[in-house]
Structures are given as structure tokens and as C-alpha cells.
C-alpha positions in Angstrom: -14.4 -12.3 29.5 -12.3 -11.2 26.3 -10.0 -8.9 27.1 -7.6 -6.8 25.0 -4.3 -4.9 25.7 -6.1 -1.8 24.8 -8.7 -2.5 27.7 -6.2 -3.5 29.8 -4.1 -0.2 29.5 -7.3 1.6 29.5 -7.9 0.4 33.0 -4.6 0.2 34.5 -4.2 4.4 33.4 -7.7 5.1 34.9 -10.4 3.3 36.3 -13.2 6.3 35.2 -12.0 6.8 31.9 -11.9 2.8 31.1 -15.6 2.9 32.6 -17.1 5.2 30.3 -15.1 4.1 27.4 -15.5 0.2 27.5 -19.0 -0.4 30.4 -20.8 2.4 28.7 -19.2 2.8 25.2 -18.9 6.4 24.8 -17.0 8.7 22.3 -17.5 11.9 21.7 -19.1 13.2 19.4 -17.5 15.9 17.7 -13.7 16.6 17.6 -10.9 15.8 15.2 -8.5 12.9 16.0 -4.8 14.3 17.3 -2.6 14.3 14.4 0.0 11.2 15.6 -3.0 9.7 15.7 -4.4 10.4 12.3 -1.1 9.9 10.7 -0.6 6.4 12.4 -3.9 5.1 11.0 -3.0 6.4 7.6 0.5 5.2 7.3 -0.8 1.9 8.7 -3.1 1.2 6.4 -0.7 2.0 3.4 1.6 -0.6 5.4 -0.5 -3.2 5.8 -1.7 -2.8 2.0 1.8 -3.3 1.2 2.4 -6.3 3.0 -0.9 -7.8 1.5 0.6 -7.3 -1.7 -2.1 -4.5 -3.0 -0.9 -1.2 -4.3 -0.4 1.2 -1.3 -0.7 4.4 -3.9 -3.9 3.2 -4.9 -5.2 2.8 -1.1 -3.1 6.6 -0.7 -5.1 8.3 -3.5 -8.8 6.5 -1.1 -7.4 7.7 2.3 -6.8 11.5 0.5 -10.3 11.8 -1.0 -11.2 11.5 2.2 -9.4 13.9 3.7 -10.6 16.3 1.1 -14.0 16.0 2.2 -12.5 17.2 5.9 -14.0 20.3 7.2 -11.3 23.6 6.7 -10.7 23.1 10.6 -9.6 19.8 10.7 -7.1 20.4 7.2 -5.6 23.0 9.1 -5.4 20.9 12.1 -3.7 18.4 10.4 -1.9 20.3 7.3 -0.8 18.9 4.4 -1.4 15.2 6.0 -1.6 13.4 2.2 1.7 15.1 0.7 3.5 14.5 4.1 2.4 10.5 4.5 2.9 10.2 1.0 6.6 10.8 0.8 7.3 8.9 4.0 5.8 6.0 2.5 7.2 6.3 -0.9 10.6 6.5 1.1 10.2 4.0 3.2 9.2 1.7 -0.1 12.3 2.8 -1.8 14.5 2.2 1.2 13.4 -1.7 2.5 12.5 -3.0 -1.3 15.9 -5.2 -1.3 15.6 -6.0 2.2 12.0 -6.9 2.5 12.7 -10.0 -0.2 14.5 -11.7 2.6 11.0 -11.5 5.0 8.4 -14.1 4.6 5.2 -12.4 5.0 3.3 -15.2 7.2 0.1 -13.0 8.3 -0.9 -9.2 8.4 -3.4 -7.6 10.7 -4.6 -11.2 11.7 -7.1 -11.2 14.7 -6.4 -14.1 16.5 -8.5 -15.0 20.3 -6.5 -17.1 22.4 -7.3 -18.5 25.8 -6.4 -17.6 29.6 -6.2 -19.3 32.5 -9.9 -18.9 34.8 -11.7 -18.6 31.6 -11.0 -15.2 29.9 -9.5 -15.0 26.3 -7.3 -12.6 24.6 -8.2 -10.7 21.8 -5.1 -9.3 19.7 -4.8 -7.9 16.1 -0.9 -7.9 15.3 0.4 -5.6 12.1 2.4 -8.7 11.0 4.1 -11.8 11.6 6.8 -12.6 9.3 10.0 -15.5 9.2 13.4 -14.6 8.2 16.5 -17.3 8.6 16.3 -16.5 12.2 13.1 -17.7 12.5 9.8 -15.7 13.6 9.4 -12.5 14.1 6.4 -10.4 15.5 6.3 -7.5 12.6 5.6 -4.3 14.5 5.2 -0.9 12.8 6.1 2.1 15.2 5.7 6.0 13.4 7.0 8.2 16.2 8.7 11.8 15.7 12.0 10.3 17.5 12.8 6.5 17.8 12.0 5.7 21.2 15.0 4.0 23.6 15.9 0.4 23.6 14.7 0.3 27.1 10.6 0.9 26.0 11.6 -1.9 23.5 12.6 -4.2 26.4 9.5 -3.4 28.7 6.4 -3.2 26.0 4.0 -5.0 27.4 2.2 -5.0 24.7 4.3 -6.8 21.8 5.5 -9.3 25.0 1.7 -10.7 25.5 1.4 -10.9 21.8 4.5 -12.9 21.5 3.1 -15.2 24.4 -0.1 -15.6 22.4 1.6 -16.8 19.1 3.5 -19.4 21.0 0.3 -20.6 22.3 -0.5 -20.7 18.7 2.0 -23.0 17.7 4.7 -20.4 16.1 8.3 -20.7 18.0 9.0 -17.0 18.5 12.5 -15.6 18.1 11.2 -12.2 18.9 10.2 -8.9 18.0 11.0 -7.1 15.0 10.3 -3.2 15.1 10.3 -1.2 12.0 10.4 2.4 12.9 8.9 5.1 10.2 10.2 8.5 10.9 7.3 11.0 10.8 9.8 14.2 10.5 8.9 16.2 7.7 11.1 14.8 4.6 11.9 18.4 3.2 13.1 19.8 -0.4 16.3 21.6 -1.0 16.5 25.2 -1.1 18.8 27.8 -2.9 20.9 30.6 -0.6 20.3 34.2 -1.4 23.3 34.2 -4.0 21.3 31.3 -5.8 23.5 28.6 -5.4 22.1 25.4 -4.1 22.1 25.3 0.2 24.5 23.1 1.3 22.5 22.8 5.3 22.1 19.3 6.2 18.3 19.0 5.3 15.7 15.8 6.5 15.0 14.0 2.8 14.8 11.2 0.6 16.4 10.8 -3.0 12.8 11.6 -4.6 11.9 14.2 -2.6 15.2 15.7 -3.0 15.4 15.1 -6.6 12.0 16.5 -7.4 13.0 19.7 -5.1 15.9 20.2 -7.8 13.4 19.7 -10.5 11.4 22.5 -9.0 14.3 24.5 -8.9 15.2 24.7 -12.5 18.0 22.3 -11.6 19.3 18.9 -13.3 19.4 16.2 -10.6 22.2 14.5 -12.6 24.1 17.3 -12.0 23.7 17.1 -8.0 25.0 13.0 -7.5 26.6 13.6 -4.7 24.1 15.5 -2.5 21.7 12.6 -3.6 23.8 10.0 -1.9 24.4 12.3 0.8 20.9 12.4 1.5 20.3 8.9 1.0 23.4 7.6 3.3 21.4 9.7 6.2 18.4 7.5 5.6 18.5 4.9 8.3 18.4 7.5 11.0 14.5 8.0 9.5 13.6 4.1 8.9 15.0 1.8 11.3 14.4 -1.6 12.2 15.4 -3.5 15.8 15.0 -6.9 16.5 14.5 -8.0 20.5 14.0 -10.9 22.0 11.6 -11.6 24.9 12.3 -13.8 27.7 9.8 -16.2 27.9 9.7 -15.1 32.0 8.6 -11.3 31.0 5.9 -12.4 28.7 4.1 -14.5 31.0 4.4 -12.0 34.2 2.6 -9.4 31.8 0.1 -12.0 30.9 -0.4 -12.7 34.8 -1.0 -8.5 35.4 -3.5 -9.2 32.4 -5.2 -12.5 33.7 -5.6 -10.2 37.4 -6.7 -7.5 35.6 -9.5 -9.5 33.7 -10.7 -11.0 37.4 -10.5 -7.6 38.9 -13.2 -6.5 36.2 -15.8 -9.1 36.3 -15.6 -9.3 40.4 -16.5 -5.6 40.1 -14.8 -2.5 41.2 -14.7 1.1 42.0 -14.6 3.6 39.3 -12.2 5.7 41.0 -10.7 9.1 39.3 -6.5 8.8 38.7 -6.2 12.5 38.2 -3.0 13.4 36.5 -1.8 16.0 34.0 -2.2 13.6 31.0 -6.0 14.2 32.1 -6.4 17.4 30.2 -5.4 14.8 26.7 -8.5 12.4 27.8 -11.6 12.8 25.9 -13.6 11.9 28.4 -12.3 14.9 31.2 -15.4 17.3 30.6 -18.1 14.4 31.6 -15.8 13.3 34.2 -15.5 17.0 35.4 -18.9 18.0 35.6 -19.5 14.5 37.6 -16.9 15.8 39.6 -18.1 19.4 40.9 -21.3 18.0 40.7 -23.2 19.5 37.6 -25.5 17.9 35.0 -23.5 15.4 33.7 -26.4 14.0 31.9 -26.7 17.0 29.5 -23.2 16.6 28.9 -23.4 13.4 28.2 -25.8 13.1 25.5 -24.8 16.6 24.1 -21.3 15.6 23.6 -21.1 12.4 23.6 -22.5 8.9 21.8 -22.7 5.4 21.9 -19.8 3.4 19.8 -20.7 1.5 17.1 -19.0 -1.3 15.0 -16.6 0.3 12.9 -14.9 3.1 15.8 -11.0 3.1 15.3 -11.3 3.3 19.0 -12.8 0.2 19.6 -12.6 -3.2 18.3 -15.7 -5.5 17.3 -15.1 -8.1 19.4 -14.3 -5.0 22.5 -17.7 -4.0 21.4 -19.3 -7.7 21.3 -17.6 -8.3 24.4 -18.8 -6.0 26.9 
């Protein structure tokens, strides 16, 4: 079978929930993706844009067309979603221009399907893969509220069977190189009651700061100072790691996977894993009414429908595989 890192984390969380997402192919019908969610895909695709050498502002002005065509719910859901991803990105730009010369660009969201041992393949669609005088690095693009510890780095099972898979490729991995976007509001400047300029420590960028001043009647050329001050504070928004991975972890994680795969096509037990992080899974209402025995059918085709090709949840070859 094809397997992916998605199915297999889908399965190891819960055995129900990987059952009616993958075997049945369900989503629901109506409901508005979380917002970490739709801000990852956004930011994402302005990335990968870059990276291809297009014009990410062009893509940016697609992705906000789209949201204006959102239902009222789903904007206030999700705020000012354009205005907020557009600064991050334009920050980000500003910020890893010099240093981005020094990274060969060798692929971006490449699907590559490379073989297991009893027969099953992986399927795997990295953000990018990229060479610096080091060597090669799997490119991974992370947009988290706070930059998670050096010990998830370490453990990620998924970047480690990616790396495994692009040595199987031919590519002599150094490692992993993980370029954290901060997705903390990047704020304007204020003025204190007296109308001088506030002097708090604020979350910015140089051009979010400077048009702040503009909009205060104020001459950025006159503020120098607090620009570089904001600017110096920068890294603790973008940040990238490198990490190696020991050959040993990588292959352990693609064992689980290979045991996973044989697990699945011998057949098992759907069987519930009932945790708190149950109230986050879309499918908890069908599972529910299963449960305490109502007409799960109902609920089912009223709130539910089959994937098709296309579903950020899925991939095609999930889709084609199952």
C-alpha cells in the first residue's frame, strides 16, 4: 500500500477517526477551517511561491479575493487574516533576503514515492530541499505562535522519515533546516495620552513600524533609533535551526511506519482512543452518535461527504490509494 506520515499519525492518534477519514473518506461538510490551520496554508503558499521564484504579493492579492468572498462568520472567525499574513510575510522577506542568497533552492513542494520493505511505498510532499556549503538540508517551514523546544525538533517523526526517503533518493543529507515564522500579531506604535510616542516594547517589523508613524502624522526619519530597536528584536519572530538526524532514528521511525502499513492491510479493529483532544476531531459527532447508539446514518450524510481530489485534507495519491 502507499502510505503517508499523515495516515500514519492519523492512525497511531485514533483508530476510528483514521477509519472514517482515510477507508471511508469523509469530511464534513460545513465548518470553517481552525485559524492555525488557515493561516498555515496561506503563509505556505506565499512560501513556496517565493521559493519558486514567482511573486508571493501577486499570489497574496489571489488568496485575499478569496477570503473576501468568505461568509461574515468565517471573517470574524478568522479576523483580519490578509493584513495579518501579509506583514508576516513581507517581514519575513525583508529579514532572510541576504541570507537566502547563500541557499541553493534544489526542489519545492516536490512529491516524491519511495519504496518500503514488504511492498508498501511512501508518499511525501516536502516544503523544500535546499544545499548550502554544508551540504543538504530538508527546508521545513514551521508558523507556530511560540517556537516549539529543541527537544520536538529532535523527536519529529515526520521530517526524520523524510530525511530517510531523500537518502534513498540519492541526496547525502546533513540534516534538517527549520525556518520558524512567528504568527504573533506584528503591531503599529502608539502615542501615550500626553501624545508623545510610547516607548513599550511592542511585536513589529521596520515597515510595519514605519508605516504606524506614517499614520501618526510622524516622520520615520525622525524615529532611527526605535526602527533599529525594533528590527534588532527580529530574530525572536523568524528563526531558523539546523539538526541533524542520526541515521539510527530515522530508520526506527520508518520501521513504526513499515508496522503500521502491515497492521492496516492485515486488518484491524476500529477501536475508539477517547481523549480530551476528542472534542478538536471533526469526526466526534458521527463517532458519538455510533457511540450511544443513535442514527448515525442521518448524521452521516447530513453532515458529512465524500473527499474529493483537491481536499487540503487529503492528498491525491491518499485518495488514489485507498
Amino acid at each position: 500500500m502507499i502510505i503517508t506520515n499523515s495516515m500514519v499519525k492519523s492512525y497511531q492518534d485514533c483508530k476510528k477517526a483514521y477509519t472514517f477519514k482515510y477507508p471511508q473518506q469523509l469530511l464534513r461538510k460545513t465548518g470553517a477551517r481552525s485559524l492555525p490551520l488557515k493561516r498555515g496554508v496561506w503563509l505556505h503558499k506565499l512560501l513556496e511561491t517565493m521559493y519558486l521564484g514567482g511573486d508571493w504579493r501577486e499570489v497574496h492579492k489571489e488568496l485575499s479575493k478569496d477570503y473576501d468572498r468568505l461568509f461574515d462568520e468565517e471573517k470574524d472567525l478568522y479576523g483580519d487574516l490578509p493584513t495579518h499574513c501579509f506583514r508576516i510575510m513581507r517581514a519575513y522577506d525583508h529579514y532572510w533576503k541576504l541570507a537566502d542568497k547563500d541557499l541553493r533552492i534544489i526542489e519545492v513542494e516536490k512529491t516524491f514515492i519511495v519504496p518500503l520493505p514488504h511492498g508498501h511505498s511512501f508518499k511525501f510532499t516536502l516544503d523544500g530541499l535546499v544545499e548550502d556549503e554544508y551540504g543538504f538540508w530538508l527546508f521545513e517551514h514551521k508558523s507556530h505562535l511560540s517556537i516549539p523546544t529543541s527537544d520536538y525538533r529532535f523527536m519529529d517523526p515526520q521530517t526524520a522519515r523524510y530525511f530517510w526517503a531523500l537518502e534513498q533518493l540519492g541526496y547525502p543529507m546533513v540534516g534538517v533546516l527549520w525556518n520558524y515564522l512567528s504568527t504573533l500579531n506584528l503591531s503599529k506604535p502608539k502615542l501615550t495620552q500626553k501624545g508623545a510616542l510610547s516607548r513599550s516594547k511592542i511585536r513589529s517589523d521596520p515597515y510595519t513600524f514605519s508605516e504606524g508613524l506614517k499614520d501618526l502624522g510622524l516622520d520615520p526619519r525622525e524615529y532611527k533609533d526605535d526602527i533599529i530597536s525594533v528590527k534588532r528584536r527580529l530574530p525572536t519572530l523568524y528563526r531558523r535551526e539546523r539538526v541533524p538526524k542520526p541515521a539510527k532514528v530515522s530508520e526506527t521511525l520508518v520501521k513504526d511506519m513499515v508496522h503500521i502499513a502491515d497492521e492496516i492491510e492485515r486488518g484491524y479493529r476500529p477501536l475508539r482512543h477517547i481523549t480530551r483532544t476528542c472534542e478538536r476531531c471533526e469526526y466526534m459527532m458521527l463517532c458519538l452518535t455510533q457511540l450511544y447508539g443513535g442514527d448515525a446514518q442521518q448524521v452521516r450524510k447530513s453532515q458529512y461527504r465524500k473527499a474529493i481530489s483537491g481536499d487540503h485534507s487529503y492528498s491525491n495519491e491518499e485518495l488514489r490509494s485507498l
